[in-house]
C-alpha positions as CSV (number, residue, x, y, z in Angstrom):
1,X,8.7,16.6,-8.3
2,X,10.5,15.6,-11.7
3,X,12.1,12.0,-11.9
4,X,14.6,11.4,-14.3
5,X,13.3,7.9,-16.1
6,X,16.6,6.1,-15.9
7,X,16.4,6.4,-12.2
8,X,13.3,5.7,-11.8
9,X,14.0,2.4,-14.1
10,X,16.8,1.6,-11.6
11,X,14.6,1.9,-8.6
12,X,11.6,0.2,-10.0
13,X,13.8,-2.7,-11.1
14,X,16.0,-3.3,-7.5
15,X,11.8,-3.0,-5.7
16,X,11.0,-5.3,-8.0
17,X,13.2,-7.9,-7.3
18,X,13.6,-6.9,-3.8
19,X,9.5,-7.4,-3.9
20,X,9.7,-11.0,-5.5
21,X,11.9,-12.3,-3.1
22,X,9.6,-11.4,0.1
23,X,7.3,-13.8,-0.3
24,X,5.7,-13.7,3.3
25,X,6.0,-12.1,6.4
26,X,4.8,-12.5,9.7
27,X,2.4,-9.6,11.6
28,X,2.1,-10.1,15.2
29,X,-1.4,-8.0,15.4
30,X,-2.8,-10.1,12.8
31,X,-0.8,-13.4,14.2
32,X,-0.9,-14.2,10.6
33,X,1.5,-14.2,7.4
34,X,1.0,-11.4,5.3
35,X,1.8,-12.4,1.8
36,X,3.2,-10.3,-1.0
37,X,1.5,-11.6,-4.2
38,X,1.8,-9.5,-7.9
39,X,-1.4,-7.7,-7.2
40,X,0.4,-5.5,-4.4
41,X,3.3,-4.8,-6.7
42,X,0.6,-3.8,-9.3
43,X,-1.2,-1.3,-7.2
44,X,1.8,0.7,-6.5
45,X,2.2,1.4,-9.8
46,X,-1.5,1.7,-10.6
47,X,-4.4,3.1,-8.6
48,X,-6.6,0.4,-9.9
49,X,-7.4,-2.1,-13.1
50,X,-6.2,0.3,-15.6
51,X,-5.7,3.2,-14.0
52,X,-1.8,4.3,-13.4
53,X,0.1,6.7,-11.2
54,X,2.3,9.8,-11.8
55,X,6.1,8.9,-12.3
56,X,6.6,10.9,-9.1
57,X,4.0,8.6,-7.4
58,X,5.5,4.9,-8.0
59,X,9.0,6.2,-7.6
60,X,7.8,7.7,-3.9
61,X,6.1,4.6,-3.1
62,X,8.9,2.1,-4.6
63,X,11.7,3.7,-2.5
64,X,10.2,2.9,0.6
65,X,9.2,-0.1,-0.2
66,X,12.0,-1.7,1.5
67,X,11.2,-0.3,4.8
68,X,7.4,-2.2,5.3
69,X,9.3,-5.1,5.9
70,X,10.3,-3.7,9.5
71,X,7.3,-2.0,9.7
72,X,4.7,-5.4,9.2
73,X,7.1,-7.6,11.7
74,X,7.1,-4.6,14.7
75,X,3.2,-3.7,14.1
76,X,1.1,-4.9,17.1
77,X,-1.0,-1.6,17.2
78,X,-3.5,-1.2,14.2
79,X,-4.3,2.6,13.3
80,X,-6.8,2.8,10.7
81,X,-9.4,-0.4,10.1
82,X,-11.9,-0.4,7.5
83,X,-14.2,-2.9,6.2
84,X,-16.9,-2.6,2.9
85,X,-18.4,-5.2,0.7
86,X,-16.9,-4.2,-3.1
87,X,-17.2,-6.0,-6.5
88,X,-13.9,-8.4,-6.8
89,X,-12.4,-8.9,-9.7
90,X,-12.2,-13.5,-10.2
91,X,-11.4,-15.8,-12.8
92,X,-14.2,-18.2,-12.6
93,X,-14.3,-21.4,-15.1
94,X,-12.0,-19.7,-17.6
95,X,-13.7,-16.3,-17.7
96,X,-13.6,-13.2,-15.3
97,X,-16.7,-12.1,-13.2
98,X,-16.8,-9.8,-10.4
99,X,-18.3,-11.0,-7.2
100,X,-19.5,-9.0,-4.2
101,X,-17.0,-9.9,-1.4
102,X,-16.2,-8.8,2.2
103,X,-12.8,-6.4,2.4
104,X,-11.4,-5.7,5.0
105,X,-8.2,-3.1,5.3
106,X,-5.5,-3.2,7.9
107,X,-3.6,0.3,7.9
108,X,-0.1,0.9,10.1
109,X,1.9,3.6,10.5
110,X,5.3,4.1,10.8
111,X,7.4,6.9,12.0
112,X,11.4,6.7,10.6
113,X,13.1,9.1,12.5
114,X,16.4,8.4,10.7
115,X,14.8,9.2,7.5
116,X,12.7,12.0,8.6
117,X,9.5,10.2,7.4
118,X,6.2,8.6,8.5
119,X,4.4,6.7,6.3
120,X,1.6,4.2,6.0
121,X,2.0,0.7,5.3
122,X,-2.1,-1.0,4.0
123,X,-2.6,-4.8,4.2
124,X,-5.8,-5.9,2.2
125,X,-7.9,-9.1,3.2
126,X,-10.6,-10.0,0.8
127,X,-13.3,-12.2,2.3
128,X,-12.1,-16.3,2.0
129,X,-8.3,-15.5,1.5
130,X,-5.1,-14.4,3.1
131,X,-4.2,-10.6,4.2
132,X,-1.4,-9.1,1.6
133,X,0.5,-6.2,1.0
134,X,-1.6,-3.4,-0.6
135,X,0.3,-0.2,-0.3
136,X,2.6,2.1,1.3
137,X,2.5,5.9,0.9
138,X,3.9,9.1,2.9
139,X,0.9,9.3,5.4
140,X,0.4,13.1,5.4
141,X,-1.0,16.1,3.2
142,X,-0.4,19.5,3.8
143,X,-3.6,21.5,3.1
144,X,-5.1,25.1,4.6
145,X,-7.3,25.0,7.4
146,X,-10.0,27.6,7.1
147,X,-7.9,30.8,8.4
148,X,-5.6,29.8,6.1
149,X,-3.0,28.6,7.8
150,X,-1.1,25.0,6.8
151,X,-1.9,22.2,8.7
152,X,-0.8,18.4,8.1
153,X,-3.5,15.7,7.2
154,X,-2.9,12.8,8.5
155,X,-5.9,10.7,6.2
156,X,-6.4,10.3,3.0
157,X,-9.8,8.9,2.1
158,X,-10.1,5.7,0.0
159,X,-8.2,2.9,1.0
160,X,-8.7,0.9,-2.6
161,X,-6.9,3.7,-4.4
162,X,-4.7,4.4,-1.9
């Protein structure tokens, strides 16, 4: 899928802004704020520390941004859970060190009938601090099943990249 930039520009600027003035929002499963700090923005444009996305990618992902809103304030059913100790990224007395730390994901999914979509929305929790947006992505993949025929995948793998 081609993007012209000076869309894409548009769209990344009005998510960004949209994005800035969230702040927090309430999830009843986790009966908890989930917060939406500069590292969630980040990761929808990147798939980690230095490491970006296709065009097509963040301009997917920043269009239905708007829509997790709804999605974190109606979620009382978790789909997907996952938990792993990973190396985390801290500024520690003036210099960065990466720490072994508890994550833990939180993964709902949303069907949008008047936009013909379904999508996943990920919360991220890392061991000592609050849950926060993480990402949101079209929750499916089209791929052959073994006679060939198309089938829809409803997983994709790794939650950190994701």
């Amino acid at each position: 899928m081609e993007v012209d930039k000076d869309k894409f520009e548009l769209v990344k600027n009005n998510a960004k802004e949209f994005y800035d003035k969230v702040g927090a929002v309430n999830c009843p499963y986790l009966n908890r704020d989930v917060h939406f700090n500069e590292e969630g923005f980040s990761h929808l444009l990147s798939k980690s520390w230095n490491r970006g996305r296709s065009l097509s990618e963040q301009y997917i992902r920043l269009k239905i941004l708007p829509k997790v809103i709804e999605v974190i304030r109606k979620s009382h059913t978790l789909q997907e859970y996952d938990e792993r100790q990973m190396l985390v990224r801290q500024k520690i007395n003036s210099r960065w060190e990466k720490r072994p730390k508890l994550i833990r994901y939180f993964v709902f999914i949303a069907l949008v009938i008047k936009y013909n979509c379904r999508f996943k929305v990920v919360i991220k929790e890392i061991e000592g601090g609050k849950p926060f947006f993480w990402s949101v992505y079209p929750s499916w993949r089209v791929m052959k099943d073994c006679n060939g025929d198309k089938k829809k995948v409803f997983y994709s793998g790794n939650l950190e990249e994701d």
